[in-house]
N, C-alpha and C positions, 0 to 999 in steps of 0.2 A: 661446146668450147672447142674450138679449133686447135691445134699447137703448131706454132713455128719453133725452129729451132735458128736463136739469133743469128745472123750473120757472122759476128765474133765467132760464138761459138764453133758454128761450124767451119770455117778457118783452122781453127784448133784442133777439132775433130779429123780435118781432110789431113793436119800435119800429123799427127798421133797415126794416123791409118798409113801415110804414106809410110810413114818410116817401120812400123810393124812390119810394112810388104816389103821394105825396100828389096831387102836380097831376092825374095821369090819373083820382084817385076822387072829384076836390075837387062833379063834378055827383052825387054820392051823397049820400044822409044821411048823415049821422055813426053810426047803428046801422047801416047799410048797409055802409058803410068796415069796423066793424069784423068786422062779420061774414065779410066775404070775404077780409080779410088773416088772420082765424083758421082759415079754411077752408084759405088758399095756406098757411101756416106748418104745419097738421095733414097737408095733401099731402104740403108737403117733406120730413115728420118721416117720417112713412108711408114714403116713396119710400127715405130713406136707410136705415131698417130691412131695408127688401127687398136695396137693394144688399148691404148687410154679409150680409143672410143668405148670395144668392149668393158674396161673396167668402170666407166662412168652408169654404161645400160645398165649392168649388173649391180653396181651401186643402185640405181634410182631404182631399180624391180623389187630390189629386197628393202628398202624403207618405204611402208607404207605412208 
């Protein structure tokens, strides 16, 4: 099973994260800002694909 994370969603997610960073990116550009809260929310997306991969193997190893 593959996972996307919908489109919405991640809209949602990239405004949550921006404004979390705001102050630490506020010495950035604004193309700068967004560049790097699209990069941190494509990491995150990334990173939770791999975990579920892991958790599905582990799943199907341990039920015979």
């Amino acid at each position: 099973m593959e996972y996307d994370i919908p489109p919405r969603d991640r809209e949602i997610l990239i405004a949550k994260m921006t404004e979390a960073l705001r102050e630490d990116m506020s010495i950035l550009p604004n193309e700068f800002q967004q560049i790097l809260v699209d990069d941190l929310v494509t990491a995150f997306c990334n990173r939770i694909k791999v975990l579920i991969r892991i958790h599905q193997k582990k799943s199907s190893s341990s039920n015979p």
